[in-house]
Residue frames relative to the residue before (quaternion, step in Angstrom):
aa qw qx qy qz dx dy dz
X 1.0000 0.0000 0.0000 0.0000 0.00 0.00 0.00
X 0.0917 -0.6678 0.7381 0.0283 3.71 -0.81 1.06
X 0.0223 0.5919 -0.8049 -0.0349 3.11 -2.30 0.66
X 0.0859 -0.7637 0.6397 -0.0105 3.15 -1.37 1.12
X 0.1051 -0.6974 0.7059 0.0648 3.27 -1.51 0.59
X 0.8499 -0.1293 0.2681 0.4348 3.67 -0.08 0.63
X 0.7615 -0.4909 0.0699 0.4175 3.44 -0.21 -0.63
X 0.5753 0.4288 -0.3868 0.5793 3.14 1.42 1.05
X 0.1558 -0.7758 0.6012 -0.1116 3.40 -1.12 1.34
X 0.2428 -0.8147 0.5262 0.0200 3.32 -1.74 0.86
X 0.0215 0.9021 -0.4289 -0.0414 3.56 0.00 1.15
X 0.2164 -0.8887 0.4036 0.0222 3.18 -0.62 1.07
X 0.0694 -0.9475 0.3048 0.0670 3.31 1.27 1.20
X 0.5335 0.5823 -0.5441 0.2834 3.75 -0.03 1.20
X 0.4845 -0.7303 0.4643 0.1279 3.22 -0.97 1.13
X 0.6374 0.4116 -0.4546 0.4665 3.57 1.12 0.07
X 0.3004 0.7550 -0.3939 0.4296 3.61 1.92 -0.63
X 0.8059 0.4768 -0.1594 0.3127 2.98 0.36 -1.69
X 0.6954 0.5985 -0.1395 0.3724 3.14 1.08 -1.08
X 0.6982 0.4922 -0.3082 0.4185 3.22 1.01 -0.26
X 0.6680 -0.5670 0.3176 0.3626 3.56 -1.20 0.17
X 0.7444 0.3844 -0.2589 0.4807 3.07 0.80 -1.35
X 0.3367 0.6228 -0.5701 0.4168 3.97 0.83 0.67
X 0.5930 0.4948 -0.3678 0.5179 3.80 1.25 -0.46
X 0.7697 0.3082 -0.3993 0.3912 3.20 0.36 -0.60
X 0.6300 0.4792 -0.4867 0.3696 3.69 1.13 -0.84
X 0.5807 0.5641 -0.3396 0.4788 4.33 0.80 -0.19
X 0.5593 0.3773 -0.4204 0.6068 3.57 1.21 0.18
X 0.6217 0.5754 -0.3291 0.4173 3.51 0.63 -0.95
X 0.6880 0.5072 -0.1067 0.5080 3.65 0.95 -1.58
X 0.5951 0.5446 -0.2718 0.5247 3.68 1.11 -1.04
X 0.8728 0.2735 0.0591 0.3998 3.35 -0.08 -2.06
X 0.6358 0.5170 -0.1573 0.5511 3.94 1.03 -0.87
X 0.8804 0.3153 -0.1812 0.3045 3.43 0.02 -1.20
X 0.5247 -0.6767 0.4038 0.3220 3.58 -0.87 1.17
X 0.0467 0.8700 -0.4839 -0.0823 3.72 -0.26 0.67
X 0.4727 0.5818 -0.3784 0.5430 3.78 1.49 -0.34
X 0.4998 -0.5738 0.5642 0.3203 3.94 -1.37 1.12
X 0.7969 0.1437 -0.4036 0.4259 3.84 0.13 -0.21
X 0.6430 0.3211 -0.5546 0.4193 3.82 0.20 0.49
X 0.4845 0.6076 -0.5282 0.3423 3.36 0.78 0.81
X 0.6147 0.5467 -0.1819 0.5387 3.33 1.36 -1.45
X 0.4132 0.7099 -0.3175 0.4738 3.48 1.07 -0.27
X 0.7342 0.3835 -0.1478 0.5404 3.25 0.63 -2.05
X 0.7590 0.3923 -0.3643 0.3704 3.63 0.59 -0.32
X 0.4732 0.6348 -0.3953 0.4656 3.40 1.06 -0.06
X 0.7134 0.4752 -0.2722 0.4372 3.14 0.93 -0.99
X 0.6536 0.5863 -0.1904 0.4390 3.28 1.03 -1.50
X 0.5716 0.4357 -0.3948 0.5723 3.78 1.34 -0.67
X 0.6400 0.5877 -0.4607 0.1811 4.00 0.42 -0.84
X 0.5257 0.8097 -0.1810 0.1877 2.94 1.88 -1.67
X 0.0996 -0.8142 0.5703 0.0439 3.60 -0.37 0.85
X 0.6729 0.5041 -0.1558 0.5185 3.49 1.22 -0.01
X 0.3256 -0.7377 0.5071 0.3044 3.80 -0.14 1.01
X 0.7281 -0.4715 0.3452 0.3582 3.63 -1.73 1.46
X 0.4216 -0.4429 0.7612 0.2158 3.13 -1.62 0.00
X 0.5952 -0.6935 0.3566 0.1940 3.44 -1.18 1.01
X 0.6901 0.1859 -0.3171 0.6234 3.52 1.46 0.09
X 0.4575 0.5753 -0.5202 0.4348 3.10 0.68 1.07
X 0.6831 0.4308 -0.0886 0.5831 3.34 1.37 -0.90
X 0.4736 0.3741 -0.4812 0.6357 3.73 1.55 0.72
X 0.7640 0.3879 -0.3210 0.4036 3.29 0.27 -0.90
X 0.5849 0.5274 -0.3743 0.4895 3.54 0.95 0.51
X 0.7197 0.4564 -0.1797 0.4914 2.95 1.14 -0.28
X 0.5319 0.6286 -0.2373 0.5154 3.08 1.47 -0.53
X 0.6527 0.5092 -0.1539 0.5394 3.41 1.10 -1.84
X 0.6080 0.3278 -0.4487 0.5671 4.20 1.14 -0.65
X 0.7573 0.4490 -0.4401 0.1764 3.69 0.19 -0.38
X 0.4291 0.7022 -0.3246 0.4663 3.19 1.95 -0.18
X 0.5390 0.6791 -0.2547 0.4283 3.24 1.29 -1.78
X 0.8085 0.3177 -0.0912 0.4869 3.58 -0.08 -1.56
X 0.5833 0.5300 -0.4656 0.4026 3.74 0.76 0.12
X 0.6732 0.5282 -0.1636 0.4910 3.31 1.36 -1.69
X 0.6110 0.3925 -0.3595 0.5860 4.02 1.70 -0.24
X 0.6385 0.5983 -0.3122 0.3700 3.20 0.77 0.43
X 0.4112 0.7913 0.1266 0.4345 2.80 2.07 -0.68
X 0.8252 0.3453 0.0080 0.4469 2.71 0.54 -2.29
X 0.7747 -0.4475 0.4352 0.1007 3.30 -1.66 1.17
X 0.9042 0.1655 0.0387 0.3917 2.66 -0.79 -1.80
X 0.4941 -0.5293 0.5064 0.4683 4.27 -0.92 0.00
X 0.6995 0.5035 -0.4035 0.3071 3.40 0.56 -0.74
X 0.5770 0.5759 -0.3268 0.4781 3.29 1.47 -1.05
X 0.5797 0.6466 -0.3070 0.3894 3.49 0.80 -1.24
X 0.7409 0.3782 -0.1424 0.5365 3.72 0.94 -1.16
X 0.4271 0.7157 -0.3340 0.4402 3.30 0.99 -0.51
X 0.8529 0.2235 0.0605 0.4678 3.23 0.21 -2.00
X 0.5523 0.5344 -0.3962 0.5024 3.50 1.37 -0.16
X 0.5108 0.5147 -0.3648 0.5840 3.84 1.33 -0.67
X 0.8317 0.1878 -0.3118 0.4194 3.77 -0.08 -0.39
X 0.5366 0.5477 -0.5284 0.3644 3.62 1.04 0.51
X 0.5485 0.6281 -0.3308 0.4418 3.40 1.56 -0.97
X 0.7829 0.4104 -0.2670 0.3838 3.65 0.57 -1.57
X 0.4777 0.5053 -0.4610 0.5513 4.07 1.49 -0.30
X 0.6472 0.5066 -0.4412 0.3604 3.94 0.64 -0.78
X 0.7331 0.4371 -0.3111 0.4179 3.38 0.76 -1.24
X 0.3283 0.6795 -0.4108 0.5116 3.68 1.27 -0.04
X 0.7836 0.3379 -0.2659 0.4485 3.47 -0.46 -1.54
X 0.7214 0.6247 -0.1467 0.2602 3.35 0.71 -1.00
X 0.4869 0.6401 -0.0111 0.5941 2.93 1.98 -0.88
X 0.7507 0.2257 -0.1588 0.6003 3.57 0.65 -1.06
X 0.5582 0.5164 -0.4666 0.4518 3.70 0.90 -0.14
X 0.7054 0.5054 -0.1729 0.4660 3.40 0.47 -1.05
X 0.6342 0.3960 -0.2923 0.5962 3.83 1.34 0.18
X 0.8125 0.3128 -0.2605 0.4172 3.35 1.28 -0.12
C-alpha cells in the first residue's frame, strides 16, 4: 500500500495488507481524510490540545494514522530544520494520543 502527498510518500510493504478489502477503505481514509501538509498538521494539534472531551474512535485512528504518516515523512526529511519541524509535530500528535488515553 503506497500514499502520496506531493513529495512525501508512505509505503507499506505487506502483501496480506494489501490483500484485504478494508485496505480500500483505509487508502481513501489516508488519501482523502488524513492531514498530510506540516501546517494542517499543527492545526490538528492545536485543536487536539483544545479538546476537553476524550476522541471519538475514528478520530483517534485518524490520529494515529496522521502520527504514523508524521514520523515516516521525519524520517524522510533532509534538511535539520525539516527534521525539527516534523519531529515537533510528531511529539505534539504523541502528547495528544496520550492525553485522551489517560482520560479514558
Amino acid at each position: 500500500m503506497q500514499i502520496q502527498d506531493g513529495e512525501h510518500h508512505m509505503l507499506i510493504p505487506d502483501e496480506e495488507l494489501a490483500s484485504l478489502r478494508s485496505v480500500e477503505k483505509l487508502e481513501v481514509i489516508c488519501e482523502d481524510v488524513l492531514p498530510k501538509s506540516l501546517s494542517d498538521i499543527r492545526r490538528l494539534t492545536v485543536e487536539l490540545g483544545r479538546r476537553r472531551q476524550p476522541l471519538s474512535w475514528q478520530d483517534f485512528e485518524r490520529t494515529v494514522l496522521t502520527l504514523v504518516y508524521t514520523t515516516q515523512t521525519l524520517a524522510a526529511a533532509s534538511s535539520q530544520q525539516q527534521k525539527e519541524a516534523w519531529t515537533d509535530a510528531a511529539v505534539q500528535l504523541f502528547r495528544a494520543l496520550q492525553k485522551d488515553l489517560k482520560s479514558s
